[in-house]
N, C-alpha and C positions, 0 to 999 in steps of 0.2 A: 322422101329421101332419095327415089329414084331423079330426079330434077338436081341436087344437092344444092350446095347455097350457091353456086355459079346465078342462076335463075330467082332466087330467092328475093331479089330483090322489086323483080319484074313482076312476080305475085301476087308481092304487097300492095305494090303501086295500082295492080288493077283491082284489090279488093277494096281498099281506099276508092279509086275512083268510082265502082259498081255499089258499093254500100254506102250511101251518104245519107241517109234522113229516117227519124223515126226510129223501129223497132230493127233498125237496119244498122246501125249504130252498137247497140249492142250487141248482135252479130257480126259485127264487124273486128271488134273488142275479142272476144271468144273464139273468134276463127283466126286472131294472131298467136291467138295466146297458145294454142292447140295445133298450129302451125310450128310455132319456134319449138314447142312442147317436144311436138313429135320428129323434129330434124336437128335437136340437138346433139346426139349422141356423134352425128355427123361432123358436125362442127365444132372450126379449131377457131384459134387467135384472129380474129381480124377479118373473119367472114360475114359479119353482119354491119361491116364500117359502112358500106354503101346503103346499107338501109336504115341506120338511126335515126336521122331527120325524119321518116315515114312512120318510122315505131314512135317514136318522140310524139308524133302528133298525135298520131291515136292514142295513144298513153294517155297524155294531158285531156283532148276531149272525153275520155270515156271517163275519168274523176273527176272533172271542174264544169264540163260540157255538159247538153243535155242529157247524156245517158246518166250521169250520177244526180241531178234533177228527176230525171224518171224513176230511178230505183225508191226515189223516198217517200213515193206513190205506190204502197201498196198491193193496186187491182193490177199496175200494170205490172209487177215483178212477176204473179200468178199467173199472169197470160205469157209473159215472156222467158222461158227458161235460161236463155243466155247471160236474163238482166239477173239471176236471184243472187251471184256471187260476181264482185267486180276483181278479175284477172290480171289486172293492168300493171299492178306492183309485183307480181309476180314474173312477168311478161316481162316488163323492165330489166326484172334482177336476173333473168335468163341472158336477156340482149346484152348486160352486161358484162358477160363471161364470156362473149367471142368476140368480143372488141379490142381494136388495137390499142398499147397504152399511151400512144398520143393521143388518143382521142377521150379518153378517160377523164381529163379535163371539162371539158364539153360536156361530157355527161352529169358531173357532178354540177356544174351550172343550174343544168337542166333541174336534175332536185332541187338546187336552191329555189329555182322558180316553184315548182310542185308545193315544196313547203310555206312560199309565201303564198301562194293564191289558194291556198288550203286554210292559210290564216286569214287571208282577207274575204274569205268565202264565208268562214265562221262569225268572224266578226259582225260581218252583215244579214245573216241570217237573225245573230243575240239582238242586234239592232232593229231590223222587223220586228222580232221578239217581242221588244217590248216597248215598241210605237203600239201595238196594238192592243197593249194594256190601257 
């Protein structure tokens, strides 16, 4: 909060760029979410418009990407404390309460996508399913 979201943007960007792979991923995931978490109270209308596209991305990879592939792995949810609970929709729903309402457009897109590659994710899962019967 001392930084305020002036800088907030610039944060993301290098957490995104320094956490790319792995068990990194889901710390990555949990270090936004605990971010926006913690500097909301700060923030008003239209302070996170420069960082959506960045949220956006992490969002999607930590649900559809490997980190929600790893979660449904058991041994490694045990070892990894960031992966036991996925933040990302919650993380979203923060981002979008300091967002501009032009941009609120955009964002709803954005879910439409979430909601289909959640469908096509399922789908293809039912479909390994039961190849392997």
């Amino acid at each position: 909060t001392i930084l305020g979201s002036r800088y907030l943007q610039y944060v993301i960007k290098e957490m995104k760029e320094l956490l790319t792979r792995g068990y990194q991923l889901h710390v990555l995931a949990f270090s936004l979410h605990s971010l926006l978490k913690g500097v909301s109270p700060v923030l008003k209308e239209g302070d996170l418009d420069s960082c959506m596209q960045l949220i956006s991305m992490i969002v999607k990879e930590d649900l559809f990407g490997l980190p929600a592939e790893e979660r449904e792995i058991g041994e490694l949810v045990a070892k990894i404390p960031e992966s036991k609970t996925p933040r990302s929709l919650n993380t979203y729903e923060i981002a979008a309460q300091f967002l501009s309402p032009h941009l609120l457009p955009d964002l709803l897109s954005v879910s439409k996508q979430f909601g289909r590659t959640a469908l096509d994710l399922l789908v293809q899962k039912y479909k390994e399913d039961i190849a392997q019967l």
